[in-house]
N, C-alpha and C positions, 0 to 999 in steps of 0.2 A: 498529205501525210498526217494522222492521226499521232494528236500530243502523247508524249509519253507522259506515263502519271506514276510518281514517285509509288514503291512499292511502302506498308502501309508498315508503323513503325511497331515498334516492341510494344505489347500493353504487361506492363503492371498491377496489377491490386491489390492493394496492400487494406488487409481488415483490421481496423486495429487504431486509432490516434493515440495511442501514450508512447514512453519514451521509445519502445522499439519502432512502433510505425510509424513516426514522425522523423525520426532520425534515418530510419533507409528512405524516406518519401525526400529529405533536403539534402540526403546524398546523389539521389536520382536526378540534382536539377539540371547538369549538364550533360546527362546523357542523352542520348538520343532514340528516348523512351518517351512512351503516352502513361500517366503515372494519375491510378484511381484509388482514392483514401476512403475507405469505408468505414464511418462510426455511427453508431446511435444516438451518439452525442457532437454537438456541434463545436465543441471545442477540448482542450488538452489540457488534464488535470497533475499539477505539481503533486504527487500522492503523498511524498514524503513529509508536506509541511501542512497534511491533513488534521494533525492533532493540532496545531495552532491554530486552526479554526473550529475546533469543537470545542476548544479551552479559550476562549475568545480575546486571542491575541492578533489574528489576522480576521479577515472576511475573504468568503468566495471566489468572489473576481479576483482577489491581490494572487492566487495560485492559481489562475485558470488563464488559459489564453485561447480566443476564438481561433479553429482552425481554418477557417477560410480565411482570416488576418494574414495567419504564419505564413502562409505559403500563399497568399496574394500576386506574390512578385515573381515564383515560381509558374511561369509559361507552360509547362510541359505538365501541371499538376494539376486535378481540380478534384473537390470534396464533395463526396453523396453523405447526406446525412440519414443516412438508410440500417436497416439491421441485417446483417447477413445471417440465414438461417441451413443453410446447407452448399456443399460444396459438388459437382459433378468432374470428377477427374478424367471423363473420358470425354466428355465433351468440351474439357477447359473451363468451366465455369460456375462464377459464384452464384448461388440462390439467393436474394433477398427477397421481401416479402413483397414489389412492385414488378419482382421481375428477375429474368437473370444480365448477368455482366462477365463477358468474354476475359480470357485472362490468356498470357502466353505463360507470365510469372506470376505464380501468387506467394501472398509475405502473411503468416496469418501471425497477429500480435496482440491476442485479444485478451492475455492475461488471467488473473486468478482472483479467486474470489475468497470470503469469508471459510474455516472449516470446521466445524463442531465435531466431528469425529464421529458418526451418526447419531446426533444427537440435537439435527437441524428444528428441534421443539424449542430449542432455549435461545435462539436468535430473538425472538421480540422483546423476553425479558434480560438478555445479555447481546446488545449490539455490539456490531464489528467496527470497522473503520477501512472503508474501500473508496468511497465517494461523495459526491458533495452530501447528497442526501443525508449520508448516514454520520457527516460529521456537525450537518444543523440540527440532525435529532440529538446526538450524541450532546452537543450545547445546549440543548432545551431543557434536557435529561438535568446534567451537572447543574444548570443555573437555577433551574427551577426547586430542587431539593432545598438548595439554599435559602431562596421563598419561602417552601414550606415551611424549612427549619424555622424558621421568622415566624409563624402563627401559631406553629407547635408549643401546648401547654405540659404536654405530658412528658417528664425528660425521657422514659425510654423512645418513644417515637423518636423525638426529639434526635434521642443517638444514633436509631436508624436513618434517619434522614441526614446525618451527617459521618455517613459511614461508604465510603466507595472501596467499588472490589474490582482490583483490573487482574484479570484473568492470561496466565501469558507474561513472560517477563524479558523478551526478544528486547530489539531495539524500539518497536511500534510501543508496547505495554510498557516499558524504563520510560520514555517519554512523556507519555498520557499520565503516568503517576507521579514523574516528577514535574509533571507542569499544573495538576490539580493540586498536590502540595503545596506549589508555589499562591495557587488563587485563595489558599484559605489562609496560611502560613505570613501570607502580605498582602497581597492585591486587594482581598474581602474584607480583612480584619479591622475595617473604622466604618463600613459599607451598613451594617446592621446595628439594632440597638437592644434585640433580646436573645441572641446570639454571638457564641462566641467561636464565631468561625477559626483561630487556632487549634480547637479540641476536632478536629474533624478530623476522622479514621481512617485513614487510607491505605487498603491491604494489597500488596502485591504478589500472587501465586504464581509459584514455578513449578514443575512438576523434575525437574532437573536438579541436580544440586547446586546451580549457583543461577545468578543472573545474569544473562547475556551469551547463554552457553555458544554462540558459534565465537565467540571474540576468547583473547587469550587471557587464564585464568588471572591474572595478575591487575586486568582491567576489568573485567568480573567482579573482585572483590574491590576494587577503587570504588565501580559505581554503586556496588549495595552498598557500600561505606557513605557514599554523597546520598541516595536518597535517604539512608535513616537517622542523617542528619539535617533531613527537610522533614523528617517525620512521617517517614515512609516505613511499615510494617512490610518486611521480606518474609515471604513464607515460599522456603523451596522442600522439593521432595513430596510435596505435596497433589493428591491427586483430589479433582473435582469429581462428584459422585452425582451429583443432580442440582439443576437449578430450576425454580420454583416460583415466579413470580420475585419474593424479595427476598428469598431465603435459599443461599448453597451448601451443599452439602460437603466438605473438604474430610481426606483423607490421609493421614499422618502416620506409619508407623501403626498400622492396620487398625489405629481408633478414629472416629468418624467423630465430626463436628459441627453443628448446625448454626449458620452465623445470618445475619441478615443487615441488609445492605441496598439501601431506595436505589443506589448508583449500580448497576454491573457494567461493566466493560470489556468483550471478548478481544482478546487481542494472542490468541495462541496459537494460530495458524489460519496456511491458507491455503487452498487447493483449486486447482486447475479450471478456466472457464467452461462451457459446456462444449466448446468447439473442440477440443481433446475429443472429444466420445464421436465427434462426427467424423473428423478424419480420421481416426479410429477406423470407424464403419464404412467410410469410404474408401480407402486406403489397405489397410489391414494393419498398419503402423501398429506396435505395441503401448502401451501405457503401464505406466508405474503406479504405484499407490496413491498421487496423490492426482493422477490425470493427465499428468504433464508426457506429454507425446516422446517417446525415444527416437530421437534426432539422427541424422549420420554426422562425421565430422565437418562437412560443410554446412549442415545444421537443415539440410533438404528431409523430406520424409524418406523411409526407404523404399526404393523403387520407381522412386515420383521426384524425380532429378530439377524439376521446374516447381515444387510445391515446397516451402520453405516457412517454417518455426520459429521463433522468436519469442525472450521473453520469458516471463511467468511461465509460460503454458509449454516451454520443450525443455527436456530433460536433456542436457550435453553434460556427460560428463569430464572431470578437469582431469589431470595427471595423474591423481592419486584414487581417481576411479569414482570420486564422491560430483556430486550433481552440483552446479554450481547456484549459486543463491538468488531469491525472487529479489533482485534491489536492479535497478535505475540503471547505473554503470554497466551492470551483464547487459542489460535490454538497448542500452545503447550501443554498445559495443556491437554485438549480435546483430542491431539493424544497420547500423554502416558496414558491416561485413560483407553481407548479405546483398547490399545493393551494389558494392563494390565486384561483388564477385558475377553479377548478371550483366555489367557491364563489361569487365574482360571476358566472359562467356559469350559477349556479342562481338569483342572483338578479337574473338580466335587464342586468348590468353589463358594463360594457366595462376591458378589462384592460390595459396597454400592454403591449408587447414585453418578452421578456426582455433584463433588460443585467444583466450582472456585473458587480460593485461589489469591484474589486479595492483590497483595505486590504496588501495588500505581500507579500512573501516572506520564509520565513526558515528559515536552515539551521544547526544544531552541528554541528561540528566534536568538542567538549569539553566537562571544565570548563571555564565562563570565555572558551570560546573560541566563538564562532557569527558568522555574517552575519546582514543583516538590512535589506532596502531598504522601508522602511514609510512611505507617504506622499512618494516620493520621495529621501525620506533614508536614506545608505546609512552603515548603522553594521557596527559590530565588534567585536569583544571581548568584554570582562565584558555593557557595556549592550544589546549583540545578544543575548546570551544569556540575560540577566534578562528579555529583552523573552519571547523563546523559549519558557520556564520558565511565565511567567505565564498564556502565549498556550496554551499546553498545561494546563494545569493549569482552564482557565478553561472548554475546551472538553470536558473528560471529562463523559460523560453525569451520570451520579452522584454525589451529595456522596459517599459511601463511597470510591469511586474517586478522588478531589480529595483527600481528606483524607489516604489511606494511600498515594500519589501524594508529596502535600508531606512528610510525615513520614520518608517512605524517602528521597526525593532529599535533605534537609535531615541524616540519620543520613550518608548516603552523601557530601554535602559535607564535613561535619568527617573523617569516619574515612576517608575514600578508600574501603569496602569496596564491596562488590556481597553482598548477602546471598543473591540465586538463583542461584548459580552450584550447582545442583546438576545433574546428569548422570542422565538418564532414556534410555529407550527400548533400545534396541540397534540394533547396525550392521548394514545389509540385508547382504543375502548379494551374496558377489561373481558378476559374471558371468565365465566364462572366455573367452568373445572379445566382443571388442566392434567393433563395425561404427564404421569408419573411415571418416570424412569428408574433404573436401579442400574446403569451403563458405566462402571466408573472409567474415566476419562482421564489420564495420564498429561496433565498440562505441559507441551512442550512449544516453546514459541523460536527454534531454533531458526526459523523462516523468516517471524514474524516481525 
């Protein structure tokens, strides 16, 4: 008698290591799935507490956690650290650039990237904030200004180099401006001896009429109250016309303004990876303006009942018809749905629709200083903040990362310091012309 040999189990592939594919990959541990994690990256980036390391309050590793760590313990799981470049829906499977990889379920969670609004020439001189990379330049960028300011005899120079521009006034740009406030405002101000790092400029555009426009107007105007009482210039209504090397062009009440600024900071939106455009083309799935794939209610593509969205990169929209927002909680939510739902779909079960269970918002400003509308209630201050602190701290993948997390920010409470403020990489090479635009550009960081 010839062994019976168990029939071969469900395969998974989940493209994607941030919060949505990590979360249906550690929902997947008990199932009785074969569970394949595709990143180009070997581990799992905290995005949220990106600007604390571009403002050199954390490093690196304290928000990254290796993904072959996480799910070590995870049997049924294992990690290619590969790039996926196209998708074959008819034969089940994913392209990467070694090869392809069989799929029964695919989970694509590959996220969104920087958007200039075609106006992808002002990236080198206005960086984003998406990953590690771009938050040690982004620290090079700020720290080094400061440097220069330090050798600068000329006071105009002198002003431009102590002049930043964060573009975008979402909760990413409220942040990054009220945390470079803080570095000149306290952190810097005894650090220097031909410099007076208090006088440093820091502009915040909005092209919206207030700050923080998806939060409710009441904590909109709390935070632009707390930043320009850290000394933070709010400039809303304001549209960006061209940037230029060290000089933007802002547009007010149809008169134009040329300001310059050694610092830019894009932080006003962000749109869809390129994998939107491949299932797209593979698919036929529609896309919205910003890439992001239109979903069905259980978040599968349409047509492709075994192909499934996640994340930045799919468009579900909530009850009232509006798109639900690129932050952390959707992408977790979304990928424990998702993996919950291919397991009652193995086990002959019926799933309900996806809904989002929104528990609130919340943005710092500062120490001590944050919003926060949680359950309706819209708070401020220290209790926003603490709320903030714990909601972060609670969320980092890893005890390692939680621990050296509360230790740093708890040293960095009492002493005011920032311990990473160290200056890495070098300055790209300048271009000698640069192709001039005339695009104006409507700054909205409702996303960002």
């Amino acid at each position: 008698m010839e062994p019976v040999t168990a029939p071969p189990k469900h395969r998974v592939v989940i493209i994607g290591g941030g919060f949505g594919g990590l979360y249906a990959a550690q929902t997947l541990k008990h199932a009785d799935v074969d569970v394949t994690l595709i990143d180009k990256r070997n581990f799992h980036l905290f995005q949220p507490l990106l600007y604390q390391v571009a403002t050199g309050t954390l490093s690196p590793a304290d928000i990254s956690s290796p993904l072959r760590s996480v799910l070590s313990r995870q049997k049924n799981a294992r990690v290619l650290m590969e790039e996926a470049i196209d998708i074959d829906p008819e034969k089940h499977q994913v392209i990467t650039r070694r090869g392809a990889i069989p799929y029964d379920s695919l989970i694509v969670a590959t996220g969104a990237s920087h958007h200039y609004f075609g106006n992808d020439q002002w990236k080198n001189d206005a960086p984003g904030l998406k990953t590690v990379e771009d938050a040690v330049e982004m620290r090079r960028r700020i720290f080094s200004t400061f440097e220069a300011a330090e050798k600068e005899t000329d006071p105009e120079k002198r002003k431009a180099h102590l002049t930043f521009m964060v573009v975008g006034a979402g909760p990413t740009g409220v942040e990054i401006a009220g945390a470079i406030a803080e570095l000149a405002k306290d952190t810097l101000k005894n650090d220097f001896r031909s410099i007076d790092t208090t006088e440093a400029q820091i502009l915040l555009v909005e092209g919206l009429d207030r700050v923080l426009p998806p939060y409710p107007a009441d904590l909109s105007m709390k935070a632009a109250a707390s930043l320009e009482q850290l000394g933070v210039t709010v400039r809303t209504k304001t549209k960006v016309i061209n940037i230029d090397g060290e000089t933007v062009t802002l547009e007010y009440n149809d008169e134009r303004e040329v300001l310059s600024a050694k610092t830019i900071i894009w932080a006003a939106g962000v749109k869809a990876s390129a994998a939107g455009r491949v299932i797209s083309e593979r698919t036929g799935a529609a896309l919205d303006r910003a890439g992001r794939v239109m979903v069905e209610s259980d978040l599968s593509v349409p047509n492709h009942p075994n192909i499934f969205v996640i994340g930045d990169l799919a468009h579900w929209a909530d009850t009232e018809g509006k798109p639900l927002p690129g932050i952390a909680p959707v992408a977790m939510q979304e990928g424990k749905f998702v993996a919950k739902l291919i397991k009652a779909k193995l086990e002959n079960k019926a799933l309900p629709t996806f809904k989002y269970q929104e528990f609130g918002s919340l943005a710092v400003i500062a120490q001590n200083k944050a919003v926060a509308n949680v359950g309706g209630f819209h708070l401020s201050g220290f209790i926003a903040w603490f709320i903030w602190i714990v909601a972060h701290v609670y969320f980092l993948i890893e005890f390692d990362n939680k621990l050296v997390v509360m230790i740093q920010w708890t040293w960095n409470y009492i002493t005011r310091a920032r311990g990473a403020r160290i200056i890495t990489g070098t300055a790209p090479v300048e271009v000698s012309a640069r192709p001039r635009t005339e695009t104006p550009v409507e700054v909205s960081a409702a996303r960002s």
